[in-house]
C-alpha positions in Angstrom: -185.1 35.2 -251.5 -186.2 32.4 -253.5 -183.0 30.2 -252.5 -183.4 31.6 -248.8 -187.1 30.3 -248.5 -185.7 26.5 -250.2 -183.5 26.1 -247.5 -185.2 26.8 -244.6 -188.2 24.8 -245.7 -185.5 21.7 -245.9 -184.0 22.9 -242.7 -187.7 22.8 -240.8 -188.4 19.3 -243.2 -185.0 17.7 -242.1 -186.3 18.8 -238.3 -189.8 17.5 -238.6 -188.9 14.0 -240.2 -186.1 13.5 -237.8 -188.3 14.5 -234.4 -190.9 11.9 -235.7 -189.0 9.5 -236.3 -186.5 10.2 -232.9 -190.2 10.1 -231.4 -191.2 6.6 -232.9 -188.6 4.7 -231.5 -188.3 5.2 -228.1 -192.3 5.3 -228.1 -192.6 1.9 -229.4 -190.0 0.8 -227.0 -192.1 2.1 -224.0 -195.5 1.3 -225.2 -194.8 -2.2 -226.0 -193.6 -2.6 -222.5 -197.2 -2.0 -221.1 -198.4 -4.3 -223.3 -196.1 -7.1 -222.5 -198.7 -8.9 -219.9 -201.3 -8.7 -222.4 -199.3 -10.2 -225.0 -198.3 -13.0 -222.8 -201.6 -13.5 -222.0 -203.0 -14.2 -225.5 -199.5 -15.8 -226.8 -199.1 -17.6 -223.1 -195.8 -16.7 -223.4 -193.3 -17.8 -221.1 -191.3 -14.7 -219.4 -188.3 -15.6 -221.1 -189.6 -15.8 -223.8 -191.9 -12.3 -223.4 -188.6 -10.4 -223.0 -187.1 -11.3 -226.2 -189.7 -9.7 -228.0 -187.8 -6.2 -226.4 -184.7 -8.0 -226.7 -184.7 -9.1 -229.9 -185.7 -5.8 -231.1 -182.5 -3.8 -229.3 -179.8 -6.9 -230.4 -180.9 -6.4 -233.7 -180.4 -2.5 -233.4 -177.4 -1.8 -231.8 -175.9 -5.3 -234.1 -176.6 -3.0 -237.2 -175.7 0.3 -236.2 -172.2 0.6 -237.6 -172.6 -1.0 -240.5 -175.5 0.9 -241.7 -173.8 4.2 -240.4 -170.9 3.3 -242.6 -173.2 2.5 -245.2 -175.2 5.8 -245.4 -171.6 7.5 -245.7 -171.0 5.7 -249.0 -173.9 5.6 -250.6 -176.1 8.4 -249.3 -178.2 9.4 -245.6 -180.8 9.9 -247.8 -181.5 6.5 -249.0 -180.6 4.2 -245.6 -182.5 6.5 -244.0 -186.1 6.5 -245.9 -185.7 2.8 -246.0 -185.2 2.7 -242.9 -188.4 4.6 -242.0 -190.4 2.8 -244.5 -189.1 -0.8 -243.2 -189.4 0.1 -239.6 -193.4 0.7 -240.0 -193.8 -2.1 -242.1 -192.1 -4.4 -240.0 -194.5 -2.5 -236.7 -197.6 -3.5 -239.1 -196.5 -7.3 -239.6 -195.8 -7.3 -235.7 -199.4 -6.5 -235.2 -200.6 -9.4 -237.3 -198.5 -11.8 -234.9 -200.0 -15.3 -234.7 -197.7 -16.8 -232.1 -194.9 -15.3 -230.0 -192.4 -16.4 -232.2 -193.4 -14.7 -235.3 -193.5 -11.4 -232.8 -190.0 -12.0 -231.7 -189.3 -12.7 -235.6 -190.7 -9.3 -237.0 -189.5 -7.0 -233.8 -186.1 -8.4 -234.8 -186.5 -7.0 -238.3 -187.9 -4.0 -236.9 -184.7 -3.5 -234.8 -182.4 -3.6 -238.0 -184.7 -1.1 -239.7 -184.5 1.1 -236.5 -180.7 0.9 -236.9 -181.0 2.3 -240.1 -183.1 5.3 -239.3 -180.6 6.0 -235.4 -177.3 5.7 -237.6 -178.6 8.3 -240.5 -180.8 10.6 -238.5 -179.0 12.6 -236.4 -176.2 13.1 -239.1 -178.6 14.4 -242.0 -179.0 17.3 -238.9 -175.5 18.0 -238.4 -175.4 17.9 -242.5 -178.1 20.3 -242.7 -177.9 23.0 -239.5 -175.5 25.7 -240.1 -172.7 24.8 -236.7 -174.5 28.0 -235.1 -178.0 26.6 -235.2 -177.3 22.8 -234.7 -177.2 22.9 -230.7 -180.7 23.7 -230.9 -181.5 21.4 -233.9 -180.2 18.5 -231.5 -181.8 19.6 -228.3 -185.3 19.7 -230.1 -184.8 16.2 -231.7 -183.7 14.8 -228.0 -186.6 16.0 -226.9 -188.6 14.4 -229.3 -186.8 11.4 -228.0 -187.6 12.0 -224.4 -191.2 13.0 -225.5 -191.6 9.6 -227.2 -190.7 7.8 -224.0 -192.7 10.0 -222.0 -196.2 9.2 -224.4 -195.3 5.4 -224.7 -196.5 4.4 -221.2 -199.5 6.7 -221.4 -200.8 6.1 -225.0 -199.3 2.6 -225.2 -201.6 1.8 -221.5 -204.2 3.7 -223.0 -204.5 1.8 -226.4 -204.0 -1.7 -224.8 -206.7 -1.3 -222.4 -208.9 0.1 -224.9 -207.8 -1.5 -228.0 -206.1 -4.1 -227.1 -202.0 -4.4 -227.7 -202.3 -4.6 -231.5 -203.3 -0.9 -232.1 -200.1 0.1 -230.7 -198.2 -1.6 -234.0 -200.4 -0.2 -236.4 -200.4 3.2 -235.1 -196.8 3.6 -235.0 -196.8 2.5 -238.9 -199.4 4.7 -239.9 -197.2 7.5 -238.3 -193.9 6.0 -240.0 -195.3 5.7 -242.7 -196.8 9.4 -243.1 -193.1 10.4 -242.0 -191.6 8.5 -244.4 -193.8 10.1 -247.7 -193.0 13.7 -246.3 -189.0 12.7 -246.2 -189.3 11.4 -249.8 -190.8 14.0 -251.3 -189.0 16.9 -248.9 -185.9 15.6 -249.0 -183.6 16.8 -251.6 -180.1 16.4 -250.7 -178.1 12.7 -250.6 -175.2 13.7 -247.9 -172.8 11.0 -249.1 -170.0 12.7 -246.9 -167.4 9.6 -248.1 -168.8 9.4 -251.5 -166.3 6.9 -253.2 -164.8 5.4 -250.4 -164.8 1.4 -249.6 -167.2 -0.6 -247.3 -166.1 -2.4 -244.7 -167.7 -5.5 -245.7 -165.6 -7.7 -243.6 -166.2 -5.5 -240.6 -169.8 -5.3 -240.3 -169.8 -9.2 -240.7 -167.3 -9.1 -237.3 -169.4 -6.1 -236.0 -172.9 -7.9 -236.4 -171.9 -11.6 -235.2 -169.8 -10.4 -232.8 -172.7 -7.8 -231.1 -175.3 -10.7 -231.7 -173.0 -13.3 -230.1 -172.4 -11.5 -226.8 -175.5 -9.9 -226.3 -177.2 -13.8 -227.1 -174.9 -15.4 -224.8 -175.1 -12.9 -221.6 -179.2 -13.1 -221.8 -179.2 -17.1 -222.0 -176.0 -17.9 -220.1 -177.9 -18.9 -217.3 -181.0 -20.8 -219.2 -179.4 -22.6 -222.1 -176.4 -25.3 -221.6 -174.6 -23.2 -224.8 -175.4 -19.9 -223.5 -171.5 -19.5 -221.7 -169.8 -20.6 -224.9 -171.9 -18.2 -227.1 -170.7 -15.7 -224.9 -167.3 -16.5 -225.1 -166.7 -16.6 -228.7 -169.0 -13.7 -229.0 -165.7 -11.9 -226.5 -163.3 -13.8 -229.1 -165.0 -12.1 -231.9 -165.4 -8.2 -230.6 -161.5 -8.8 -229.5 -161.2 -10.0 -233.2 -163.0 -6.9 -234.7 -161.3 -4.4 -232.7 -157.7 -5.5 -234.3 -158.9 -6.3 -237.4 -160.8 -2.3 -237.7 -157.5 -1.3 -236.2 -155.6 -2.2 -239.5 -158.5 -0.7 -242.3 -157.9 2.0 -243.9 -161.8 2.9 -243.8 -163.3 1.4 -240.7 -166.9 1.3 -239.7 -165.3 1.6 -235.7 -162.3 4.1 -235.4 -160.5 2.6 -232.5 -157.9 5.0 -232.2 -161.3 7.7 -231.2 -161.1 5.6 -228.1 -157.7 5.1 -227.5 -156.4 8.5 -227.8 -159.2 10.2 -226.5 -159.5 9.4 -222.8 -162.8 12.2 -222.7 -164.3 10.2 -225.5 -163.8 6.9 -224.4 -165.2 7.5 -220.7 -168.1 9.2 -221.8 -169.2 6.6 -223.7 -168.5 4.0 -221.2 -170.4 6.1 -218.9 -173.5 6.3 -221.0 -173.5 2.5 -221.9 -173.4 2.4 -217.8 -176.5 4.5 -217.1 -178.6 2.7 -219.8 -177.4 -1.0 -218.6 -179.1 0.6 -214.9 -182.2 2.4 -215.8 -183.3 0.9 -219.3 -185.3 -2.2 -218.2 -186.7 -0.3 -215.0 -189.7 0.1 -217.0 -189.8 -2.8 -217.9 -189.8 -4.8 -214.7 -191.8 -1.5 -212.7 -194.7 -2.4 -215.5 -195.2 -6.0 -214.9 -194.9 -5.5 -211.1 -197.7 -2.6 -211.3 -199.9 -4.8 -213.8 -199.4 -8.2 -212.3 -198.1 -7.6 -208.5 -199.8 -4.9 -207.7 -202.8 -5.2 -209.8 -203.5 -1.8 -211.4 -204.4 -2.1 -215.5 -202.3 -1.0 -218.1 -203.8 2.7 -218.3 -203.0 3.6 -214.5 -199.5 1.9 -215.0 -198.4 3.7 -217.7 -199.4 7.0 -216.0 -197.6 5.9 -212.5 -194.5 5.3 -215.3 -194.5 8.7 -216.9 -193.4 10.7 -214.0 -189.7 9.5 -214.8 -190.0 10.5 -218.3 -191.7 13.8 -217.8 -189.1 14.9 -215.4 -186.4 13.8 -218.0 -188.4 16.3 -220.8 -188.2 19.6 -218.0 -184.8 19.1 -216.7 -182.6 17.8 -219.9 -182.5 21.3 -221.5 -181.1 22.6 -218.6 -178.6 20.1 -217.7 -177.7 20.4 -221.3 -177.5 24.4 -220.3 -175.5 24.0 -217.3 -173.3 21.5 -218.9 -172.2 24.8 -221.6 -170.8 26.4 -217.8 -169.9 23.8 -215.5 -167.9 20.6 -216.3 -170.0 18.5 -217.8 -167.9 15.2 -215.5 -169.4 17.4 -212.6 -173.1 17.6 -213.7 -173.1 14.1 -215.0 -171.7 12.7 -212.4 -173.8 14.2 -209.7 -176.7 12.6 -212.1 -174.9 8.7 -212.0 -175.0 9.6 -207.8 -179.2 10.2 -208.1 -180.1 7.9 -210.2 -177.9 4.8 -207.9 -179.8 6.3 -204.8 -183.4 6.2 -206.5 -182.2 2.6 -207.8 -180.9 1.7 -204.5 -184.4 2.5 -202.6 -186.9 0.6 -205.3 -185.1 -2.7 -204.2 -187.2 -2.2 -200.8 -190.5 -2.2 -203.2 -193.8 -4.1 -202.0 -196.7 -4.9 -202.9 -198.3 -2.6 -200.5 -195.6 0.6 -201.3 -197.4 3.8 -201.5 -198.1 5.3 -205.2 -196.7 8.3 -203.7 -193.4 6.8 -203.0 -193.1 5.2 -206.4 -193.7 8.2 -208.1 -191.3 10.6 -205.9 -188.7 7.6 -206.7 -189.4 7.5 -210.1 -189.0 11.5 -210.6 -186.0 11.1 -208.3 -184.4 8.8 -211.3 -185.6 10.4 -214.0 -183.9 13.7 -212.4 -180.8 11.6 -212.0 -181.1 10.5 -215.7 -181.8 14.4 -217.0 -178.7 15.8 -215.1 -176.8 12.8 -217.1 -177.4 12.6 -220.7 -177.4 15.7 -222.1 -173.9 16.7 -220.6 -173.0 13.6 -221.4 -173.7 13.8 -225.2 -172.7 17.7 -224.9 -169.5 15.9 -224.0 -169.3 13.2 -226.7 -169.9 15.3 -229.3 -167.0 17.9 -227.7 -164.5 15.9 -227.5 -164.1 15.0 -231.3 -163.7 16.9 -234.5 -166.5 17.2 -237.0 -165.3 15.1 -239.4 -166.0 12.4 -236.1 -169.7 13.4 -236.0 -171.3 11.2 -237.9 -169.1 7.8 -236.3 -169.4 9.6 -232.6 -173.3 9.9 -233.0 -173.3 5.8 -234.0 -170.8 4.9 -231.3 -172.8 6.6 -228.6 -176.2 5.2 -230.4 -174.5 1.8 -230.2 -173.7 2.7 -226.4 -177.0 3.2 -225.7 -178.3 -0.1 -227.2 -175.6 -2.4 -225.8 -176.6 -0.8 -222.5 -180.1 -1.1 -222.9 -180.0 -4.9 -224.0 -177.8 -5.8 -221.0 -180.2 -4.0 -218.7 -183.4 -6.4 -220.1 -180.9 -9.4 -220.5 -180.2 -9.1 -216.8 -183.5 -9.0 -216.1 -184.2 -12.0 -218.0 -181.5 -13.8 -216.3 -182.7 -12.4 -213.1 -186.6 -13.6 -213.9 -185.2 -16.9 -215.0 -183.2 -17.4 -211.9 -186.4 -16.9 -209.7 -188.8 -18.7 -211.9 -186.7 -21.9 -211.2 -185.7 -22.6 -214.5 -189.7 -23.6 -214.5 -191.2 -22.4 -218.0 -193.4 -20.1 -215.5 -195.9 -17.7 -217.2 -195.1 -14.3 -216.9 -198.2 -13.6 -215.2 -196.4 -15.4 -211.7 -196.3 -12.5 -208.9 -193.8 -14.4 -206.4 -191.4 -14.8 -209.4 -191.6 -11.1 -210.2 -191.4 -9.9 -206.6 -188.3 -11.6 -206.1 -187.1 -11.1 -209.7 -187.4 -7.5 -209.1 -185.7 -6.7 -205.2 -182.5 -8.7 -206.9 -183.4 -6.7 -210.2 -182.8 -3.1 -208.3 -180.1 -4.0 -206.4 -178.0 -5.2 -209.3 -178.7 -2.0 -211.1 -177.8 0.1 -208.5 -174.6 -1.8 -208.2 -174.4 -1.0 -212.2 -174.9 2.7 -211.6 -172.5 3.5 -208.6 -169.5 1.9 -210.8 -170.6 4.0 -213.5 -170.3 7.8 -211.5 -166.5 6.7 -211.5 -166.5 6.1 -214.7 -168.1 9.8 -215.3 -165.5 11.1 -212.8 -162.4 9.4 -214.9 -163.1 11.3 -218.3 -161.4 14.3 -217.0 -161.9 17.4 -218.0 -163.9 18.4 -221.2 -164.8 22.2 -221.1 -160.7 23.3 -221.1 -160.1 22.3 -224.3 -161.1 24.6 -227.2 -164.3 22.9 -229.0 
């Protein structure tokens, strides 16, 4: 009995550590973005620069990913991942002592490669824990946690900025981490080194994290910065470069042959980097036109924002659900088709657009978004063999981050493009208005490509799992 009691109460530990920390992340992400007028206010930030303080933050995350991923293999989830927890709130306490923009892009950066550390271990110290029968569940609760985290950021991160001002945000999210991060040491026993002895890929994660920096660099400043192109470029070079070299290891941090051979694989992931590279920085820009077009404060903006969210909470579980019955191509796809429609119809957003209509839109994405990712994952984690877990729960990690860095380095490119190449404050509402209708429509554009790359993955649910 005694044994029976141990491992349950590491089962519900494992749970409750991951679901914070699956909460922090994505609630950081959508708090800060409430507070980005306000911190370009006190900073006088230009929007360019305003932006990198998200951007930063995701290029540093989805840069680390696979190297820390491979890491925690070797030497133990345990360890990258309570240093990653431990690092990621302290870095969210030095952000809140930020004394000039640059600092804040500085110490988000850092926070980024903690965050990759906690993303890369987290989910597989789950799959290590949860008994196959049990782990469905196990990964539904933490997505929710996710999803719950995105919903609360708006609403507590408007909240505590018009109250508190931005900086409570930061130190509330490392008092949180940090409580997190005392339970895991002291709850968790285990190590799960599931490739104990094996070699890192040292030479790879150099590629891996150059390369990602590189292109994801380049594509937000290619239309600012004279270099921006060439960055670019060799950053293409270099992920060409990575992809044969990992090729020829014998212990890779990125198994290519996953995506050659397996077209269900491949597609789904493509898919998902899709969908986050169309809705990810819809927050974003939707915040600053609420706050700064529209002129409602950061409380009532982050509650017009949560109806996407919310939706996302109600309706994942059962697009996960339907995903077990009908192909999950079918279910996804019909999601790609809502959210390009929803996208579609906020490019015709003004100043004097109902709250009513931005709200129904808003649910009508988030509903879009729901019927997406959970068959989607359902599907990514179908389609390999679980001794692939741990690498496909990175690769789709380090889908959703590339996505979501393109979608706020388009933006930025988008917001530069208005502002005239001016240094213009963020706080401009012509620049945003405009930045925003071309904003929409390119992400709609994004999002109808990517229902045919849902469609092309085939069929998932014939095969034995």
């Amino acid at each position: 009995g005694m044994c029976m009691n141990l491992q349950l109460s590491l089962e519900s530990a494992v749970l409750v550590v991951v679901m914070v920390t699956s909460f922090l992340a994505p609630f950081m992400g959508s708090s800060i973005n409430l507070a980005i007028p306000a911190i370009g206010t006190e900073f006088n930030g230009s929007a360019t620069m305003l932006s990198w303080v998200v951007a930063g933050y995701l290029l540093a995350s989805a840069a680390f990913l696979l190297p820390f991923g491979r890491l925690a293999d070797i030497v133990g989830r345990r360890k990258i991942y309570i240093t990653g927890i431990v690092l990621f709130s302290l870095f969210a306490l030095v952000s809140g002592f930020a004394w000039s923009i640059e600092s804040m892009i500085f110490f988000r950066t850092c926070q980024g490669a903690a965050s990759s550390m906690i993303f890369s271990t987290g989910i597989a110290i789950v799959t290590s824990v949860y008994p196959p029968e049990k782990r469905g569940q196990a990964m539904g609760l933490t997505a929710a946690a996710t999803y719950v985290g995105l919903s609360l950021g708006p609403v507590l991160g408007g909240f505590m900025n018009h109250y508190f001002g931005w900086r409570s945000i930061f130190y509330f999210t490392a008092f949180i981490g940090l409580a997190a991060a005392s339970l895991a040491a002291w709850r968790l026993k285990g190590e799960w080194a599931g490739a104990k002895g094996e070699k890192f890929d040292f030479i790879g994660s150099l590629f891996c994290i150059s390369s990602l920096s590189a292109v994801l660099y380049g594509f937000s400043e290619v239309s600012q910065s004279y270099w921006g192109k060439y960055i670019l470029g060799l950053g293409l070079l270099l992920i060409t470069g990575f992809i044969y070299y990992e090729s020829k290891q014998k212990y890779p941090i990125f198994h290519v042959e996953l995506f050659c051979d397996n077209r269900a694989f491949a597609f789904s992931n493509l898919a998902a980097m899709i969908n986050y590279s169309a809705t990810f920085a819809v927050a974003f820009v939707l915040s600053l036109y609420l706050q700064v077009v529209m002129e409602y404060d950061s409380q009532l903006a982050g509650l017009i924002l949560l109806s996407q969210p919310l939706i996302m909470v109600i309706f994942s579980p059962l697009a996960g659900a339907l995903s077990d019955r009908i192909e999950p191509a079918v279910v996804a796809s019909w999601g790609m088709a809502l959210s390009t429609l929803g996208l579609f119809l906020f490019s015709f957003i003004a100043k004097d657009t109902s709250l009513w209509l931005l709200v129904a839109n808003l649910i009508l994405i988030g509903l879009g978004f729901a019927l997406f990712a959970s068959p989607n994952n359902n599907a990514i984690m179908g389609a390999v063999e679980k001794r692939f877990y741990g690498i496909a729960a990175a690769s789709l990690a380090a889908m959703r981050l590339i996505g979501q860095t393109v979608s706020i380095a388009i933006v930025t490119m988008l917001l530069s493009v208005h502002a005239g190449g001016a240094n213009t404050g963020i706080n401009s509402s012509e620049m945003i208005q405009a930045g925003a209708h071309t904003a929409f429509l390119v992400f709609a554009g994004i999002c109808a490509v990517g229902i045919f790359a849902s469609l092309a993955r085939g069929n998932v649910n014939k095969r034995e799992r």
